[in-house]
C-alpha positions as CSV (number, residue, x, y, z in Angstrom):
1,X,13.1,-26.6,-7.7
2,X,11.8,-28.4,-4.3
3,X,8.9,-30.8,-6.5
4,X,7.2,-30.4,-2.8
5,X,7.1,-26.8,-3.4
6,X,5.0,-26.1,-6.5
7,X,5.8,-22.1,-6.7
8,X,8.9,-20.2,-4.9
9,X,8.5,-16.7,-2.6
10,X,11.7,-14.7,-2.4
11,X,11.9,-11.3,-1.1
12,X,14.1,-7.8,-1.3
13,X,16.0,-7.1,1.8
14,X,13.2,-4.0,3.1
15,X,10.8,-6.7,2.5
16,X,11.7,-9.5,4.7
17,X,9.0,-9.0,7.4
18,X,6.5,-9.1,5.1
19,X,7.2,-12.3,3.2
20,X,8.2,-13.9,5.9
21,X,4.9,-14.1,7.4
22,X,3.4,-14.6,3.6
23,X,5.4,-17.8,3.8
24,X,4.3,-18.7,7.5
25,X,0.4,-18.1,6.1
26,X,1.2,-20.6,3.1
27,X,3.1,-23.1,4.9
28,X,5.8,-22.8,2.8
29,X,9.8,-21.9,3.0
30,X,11.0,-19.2,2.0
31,X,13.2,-19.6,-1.3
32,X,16.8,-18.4,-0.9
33,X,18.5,-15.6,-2.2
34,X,21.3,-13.3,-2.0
35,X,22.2,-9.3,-2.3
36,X,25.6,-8.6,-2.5
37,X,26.8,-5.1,-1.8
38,X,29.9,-3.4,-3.4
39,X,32.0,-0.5,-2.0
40,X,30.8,1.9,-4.8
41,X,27.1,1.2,-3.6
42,X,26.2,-0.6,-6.4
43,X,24.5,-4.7,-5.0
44,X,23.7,-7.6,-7.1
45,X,21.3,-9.8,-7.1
46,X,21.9,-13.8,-7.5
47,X,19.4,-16.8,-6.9
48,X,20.6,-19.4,-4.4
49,X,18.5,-22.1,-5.9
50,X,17.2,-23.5,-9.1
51,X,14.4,-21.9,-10.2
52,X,14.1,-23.2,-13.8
53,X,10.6,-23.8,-14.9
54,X,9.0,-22.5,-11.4
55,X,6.0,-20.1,-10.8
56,X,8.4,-17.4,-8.7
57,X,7.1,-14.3,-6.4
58,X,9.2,-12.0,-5.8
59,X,7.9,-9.7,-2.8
60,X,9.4,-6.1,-2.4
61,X,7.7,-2.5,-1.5
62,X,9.1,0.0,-3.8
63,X,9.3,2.7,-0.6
64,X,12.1,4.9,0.0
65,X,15.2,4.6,-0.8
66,X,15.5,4.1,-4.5
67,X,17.5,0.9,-3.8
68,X,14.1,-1.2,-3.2
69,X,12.8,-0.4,-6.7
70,X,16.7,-0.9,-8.4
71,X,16.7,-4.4,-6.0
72,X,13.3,-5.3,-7.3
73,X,14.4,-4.8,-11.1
74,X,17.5,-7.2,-10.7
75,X,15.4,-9.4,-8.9
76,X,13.2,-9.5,-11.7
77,X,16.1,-9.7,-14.6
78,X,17.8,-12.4,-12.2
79,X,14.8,-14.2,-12.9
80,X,14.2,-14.4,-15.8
81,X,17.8,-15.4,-16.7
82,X,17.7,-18.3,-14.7
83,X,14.4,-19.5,-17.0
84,X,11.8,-19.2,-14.6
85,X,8.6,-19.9,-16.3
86,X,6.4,-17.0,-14.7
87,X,7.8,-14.1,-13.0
88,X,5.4,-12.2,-10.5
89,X,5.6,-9.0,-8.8
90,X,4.4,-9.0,-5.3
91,X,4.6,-5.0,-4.7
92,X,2.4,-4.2,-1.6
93,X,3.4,-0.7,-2.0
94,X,3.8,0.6,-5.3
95,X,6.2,3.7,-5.3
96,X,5.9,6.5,-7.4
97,X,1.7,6.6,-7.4
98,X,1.5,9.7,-7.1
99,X,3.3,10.6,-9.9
100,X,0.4,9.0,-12.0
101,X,-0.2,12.3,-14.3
102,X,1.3,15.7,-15.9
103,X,-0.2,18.1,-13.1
104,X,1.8,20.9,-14.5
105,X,3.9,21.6,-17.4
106,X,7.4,19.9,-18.3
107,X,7.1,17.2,-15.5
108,X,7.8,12.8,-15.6
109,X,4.7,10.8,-14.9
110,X,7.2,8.7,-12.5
111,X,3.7,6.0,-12.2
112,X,4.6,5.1,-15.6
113,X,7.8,5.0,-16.1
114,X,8.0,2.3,-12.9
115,X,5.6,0.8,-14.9
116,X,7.3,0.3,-18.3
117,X,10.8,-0.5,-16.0
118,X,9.0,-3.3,-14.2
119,X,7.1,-4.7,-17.4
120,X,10.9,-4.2,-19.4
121,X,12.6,-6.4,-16.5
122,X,10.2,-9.2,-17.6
123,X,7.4,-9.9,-15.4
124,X,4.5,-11.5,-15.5
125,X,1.9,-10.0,-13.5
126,X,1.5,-7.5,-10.7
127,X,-0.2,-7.7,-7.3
128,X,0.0,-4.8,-5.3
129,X,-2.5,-3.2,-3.0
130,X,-4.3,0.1,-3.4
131,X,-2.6,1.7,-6.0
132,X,-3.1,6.1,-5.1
133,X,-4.9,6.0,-8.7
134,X,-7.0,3.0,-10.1
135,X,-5.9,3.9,-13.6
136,X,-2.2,3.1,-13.1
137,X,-3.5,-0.6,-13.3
138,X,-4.1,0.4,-17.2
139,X,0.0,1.1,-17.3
140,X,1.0,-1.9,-17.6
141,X,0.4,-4.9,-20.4
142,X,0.3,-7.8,-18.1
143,X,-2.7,-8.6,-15.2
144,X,-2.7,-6.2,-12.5
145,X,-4.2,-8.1,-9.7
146,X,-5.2,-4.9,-7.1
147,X,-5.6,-5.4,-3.8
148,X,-7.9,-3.4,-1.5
149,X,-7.3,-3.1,2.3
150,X,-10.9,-2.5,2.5
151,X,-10.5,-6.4,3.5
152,X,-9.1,-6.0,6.8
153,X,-10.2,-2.5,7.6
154,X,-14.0,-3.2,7.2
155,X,-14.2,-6.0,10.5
156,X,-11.7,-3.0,12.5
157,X,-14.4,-0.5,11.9
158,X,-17.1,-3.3,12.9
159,X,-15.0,-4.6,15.7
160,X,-15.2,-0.6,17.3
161,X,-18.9,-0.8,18.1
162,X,-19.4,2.6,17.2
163,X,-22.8,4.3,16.8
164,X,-23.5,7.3,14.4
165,X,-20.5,6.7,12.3
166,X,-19.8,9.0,9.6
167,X,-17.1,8.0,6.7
168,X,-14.8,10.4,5.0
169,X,-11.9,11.4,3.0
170,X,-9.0,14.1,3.8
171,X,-9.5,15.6,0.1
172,X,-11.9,15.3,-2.9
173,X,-9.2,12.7,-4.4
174,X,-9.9,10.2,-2.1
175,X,-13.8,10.8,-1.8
176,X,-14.6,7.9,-4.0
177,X,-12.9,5.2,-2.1
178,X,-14.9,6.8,1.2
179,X,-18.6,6.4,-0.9
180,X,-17.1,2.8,-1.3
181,X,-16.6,2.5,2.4
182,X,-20.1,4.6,3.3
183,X,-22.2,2.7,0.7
184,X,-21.1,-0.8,2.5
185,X,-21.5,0.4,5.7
186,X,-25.0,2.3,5.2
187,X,-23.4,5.3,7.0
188,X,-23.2,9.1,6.0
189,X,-20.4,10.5,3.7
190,X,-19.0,13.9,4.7
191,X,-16.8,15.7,2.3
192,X,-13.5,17.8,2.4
193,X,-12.1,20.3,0.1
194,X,-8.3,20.9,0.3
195,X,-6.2,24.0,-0.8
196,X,-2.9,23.7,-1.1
197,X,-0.2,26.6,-1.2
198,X,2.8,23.5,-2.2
199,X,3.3,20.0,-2.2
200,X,2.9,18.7,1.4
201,X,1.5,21.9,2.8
202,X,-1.9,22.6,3.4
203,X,-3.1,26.0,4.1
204,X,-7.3,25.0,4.8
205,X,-9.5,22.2,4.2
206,X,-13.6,22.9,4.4
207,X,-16.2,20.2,5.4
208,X,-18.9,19.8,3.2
209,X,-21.5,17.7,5.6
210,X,-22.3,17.6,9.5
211,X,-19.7,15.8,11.5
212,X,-21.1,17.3,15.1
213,X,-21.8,14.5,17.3
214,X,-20.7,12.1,15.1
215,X,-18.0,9.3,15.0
216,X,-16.0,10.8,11.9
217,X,-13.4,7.9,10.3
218,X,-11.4,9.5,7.6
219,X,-10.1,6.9,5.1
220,X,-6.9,7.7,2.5
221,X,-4.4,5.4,0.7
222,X,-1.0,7.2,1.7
223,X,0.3,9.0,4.4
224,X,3.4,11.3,3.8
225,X,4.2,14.3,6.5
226,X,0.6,13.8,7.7
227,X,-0.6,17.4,7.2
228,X,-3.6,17.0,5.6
229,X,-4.8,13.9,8.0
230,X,-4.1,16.1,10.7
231,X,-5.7,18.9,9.5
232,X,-9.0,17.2,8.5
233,X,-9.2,15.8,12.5
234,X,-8.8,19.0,13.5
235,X,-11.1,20.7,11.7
236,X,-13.8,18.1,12.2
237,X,-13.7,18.2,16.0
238,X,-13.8,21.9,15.8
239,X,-16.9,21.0,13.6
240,X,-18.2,18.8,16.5
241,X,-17.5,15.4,16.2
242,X,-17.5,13.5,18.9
243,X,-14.1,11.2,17.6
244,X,-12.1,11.1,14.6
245,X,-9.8,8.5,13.6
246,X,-8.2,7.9,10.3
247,X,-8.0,4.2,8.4
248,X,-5.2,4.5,5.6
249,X,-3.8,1.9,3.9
250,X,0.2,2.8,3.4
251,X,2.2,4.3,6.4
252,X,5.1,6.4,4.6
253,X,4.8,9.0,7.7
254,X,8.3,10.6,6.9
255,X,9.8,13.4,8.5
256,X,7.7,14.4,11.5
257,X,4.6,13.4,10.6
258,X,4.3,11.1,13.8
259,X,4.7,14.3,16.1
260,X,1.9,15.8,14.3
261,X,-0.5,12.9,14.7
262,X,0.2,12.5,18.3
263,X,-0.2,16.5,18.8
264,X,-3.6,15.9,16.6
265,X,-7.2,15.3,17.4
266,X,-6.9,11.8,16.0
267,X,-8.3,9.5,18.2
268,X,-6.0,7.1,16.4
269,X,-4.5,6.1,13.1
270,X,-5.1,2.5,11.5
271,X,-2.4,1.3,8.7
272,X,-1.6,-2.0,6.8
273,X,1.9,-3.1,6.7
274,X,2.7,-2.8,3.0
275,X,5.5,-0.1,4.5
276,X,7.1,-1.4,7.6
277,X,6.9,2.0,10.5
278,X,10.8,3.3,10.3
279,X,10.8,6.2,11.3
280,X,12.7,6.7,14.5
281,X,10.7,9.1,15.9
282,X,7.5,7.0,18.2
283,X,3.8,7.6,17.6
284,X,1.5,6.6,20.3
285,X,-1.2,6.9,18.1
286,X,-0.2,4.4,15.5
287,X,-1.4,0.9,15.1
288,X,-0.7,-1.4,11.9
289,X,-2.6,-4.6,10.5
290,X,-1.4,-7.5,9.0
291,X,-2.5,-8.0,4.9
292,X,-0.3,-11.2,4.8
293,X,-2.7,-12.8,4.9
294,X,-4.2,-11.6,1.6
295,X,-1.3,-11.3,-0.4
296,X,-0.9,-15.0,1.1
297,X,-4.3,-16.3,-0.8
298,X,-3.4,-14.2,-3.6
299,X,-0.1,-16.1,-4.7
300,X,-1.8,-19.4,-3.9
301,X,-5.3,-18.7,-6.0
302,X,-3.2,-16.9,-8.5
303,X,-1.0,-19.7,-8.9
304,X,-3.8,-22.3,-8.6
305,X,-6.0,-20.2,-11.6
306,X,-8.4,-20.0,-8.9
307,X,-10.8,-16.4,-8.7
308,X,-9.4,-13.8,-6.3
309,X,-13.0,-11.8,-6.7
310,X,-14.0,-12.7,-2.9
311,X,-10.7,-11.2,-2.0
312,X,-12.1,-8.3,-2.0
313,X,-15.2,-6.7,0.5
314,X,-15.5,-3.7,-1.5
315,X,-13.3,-1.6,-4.6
């Protein structure tokens, strides 16, 4: 271990862009490491560097495929082999969240089984950021420090200048993390109910509120095939509204979900970059924002025992 460098960042190999520019924010090198990949598709996972005794993060969204959540798990197991003295896991997306309880009979709650993989493989503690369901923090036995992109999205909403604003949420689900935003703002909350024939398909959603002549921002955690985003927008500028765009804080957008928001009454659609955009298909609507920055402080306050409480604008 570099004695200049009091902790050590390494990343998974879908990850790269995004502890990259952690590393850039703390002024720091990246530490290195190496994936080797067999014919089979099996990989393995080796440390390129000593990191005996050191404070490692290991950064890696568990998004699709599977392979970022195995990779993560070696990373981890690599780790702790090699006697590093605190193992942290640096998960900007956390895969699986949605899977977070038995919703009908005879089904995995896949939330907690990543949990108990990760906490098996030996880490430390968890940072991640907006987690689908608060309570998954409560699935794990070491400190879940949870992240809220409430950080970066609050100052976009102020930088729009708009007037009669009204905050949102595409479904009931989500309709406590719109109060949060309303309550902060001092703006209106408009509700939606959501029926749902099967997963990813939504057959009508019903606005419970006024949205006519008003500046509707709908705010959600993930966005999949974009259905029910797209379906909200529309139904609120039938309702009136004068613009609709929607603040969410992991862009999965799979399948054609960008075609859809294009074809949509979304004025535009805001996401972090916990989940890097790959799908091939372009969306013209589509703008991310950096949380590098935050996950940045968070390693450096977490590993300095400093408080991350004035991370966070609102919960």
């Amino acid at each position: 271990m570099n004695p200049a460098n009091p902790f050590l960042v390494f990343c998974g190999s879908d990850s790269l862009y995004m502890a990259q520019e952690i590393c850039d924010y703390l002024h720091y090198p990246m530490g290195q490491m190496n994936v080797t990949h067999f014919a089979d598709g099996e990989f393995a996972v080796s440390f390129e560097e000593s990191i005996r005794g050191a404070d490692v993060f290991l950064v890696q969204s568990t998004f699709p495929p599977a392979d970022n959540l195995m990779e993560l798990l070696l990373m981890i197991d690599a780790a702790k082999r090699a006697s590093a003295k605190t193992i942290n896991a640096v998960i900007p997306y956390f895969g699986w969240a949605r899977q977070d309880r038995k919703d009908k009979p005879r089904v995995s709650i896949g939330a907690k089984l990543v949990a108990d993989m990760l906490s098996k493989a030996g880490i430390d503690r968890l940072i991640t950021m907006d987690l689908h369901a608060d309570q998954i923090q409560g699935f794990f036995d070491v400190p879940v420090d949870h992240m809220y992109a409430s950080k970066i999205f609050i100052p976009y909403i102020e930088s729009l200048e708009l007037d009669d604003i009204v905050m949102t949420a595409p479904d009931v689900g989500g309709s406590k993390r719109a109060s949060a935003y309303a309550k902060y703002l001092n703006v209106p909350l408009v509700l939606c109910q959501k029926t749902r024939s099967r997963a990813n398909v939504v057959d009508e959603i019903k606005i419970i509120g006024d949205v006519a002549g008003k500046n509707v921002i709908i705010i959600d955690d993930i966005v999949d095939t974009a259905g029910t985003i797209c379906t909200a927008a529309n139904a609120m500028m039938e309702a009136g509204a004068k613009s609709v765009r929607a603040l969410c804080s992991h862009c999965v957008m799979s399948a054609d979900a960008p075609t859809k928001v294009d074809n949509s009454q979304l004025e535009e659609i805001v996401f972090t970059n916990t989940i890097p955009y790959h799908n091939p298909l372009p969306c013209k609507k589509l703008k991310q924002l950096s949380v590098a920055k935050m996950f940045a402080e968070t390693i450096y306050r977490v590993y300095s025992n400093e408080s991350i409480s004035t991370q966070y604008l609102i919960k």
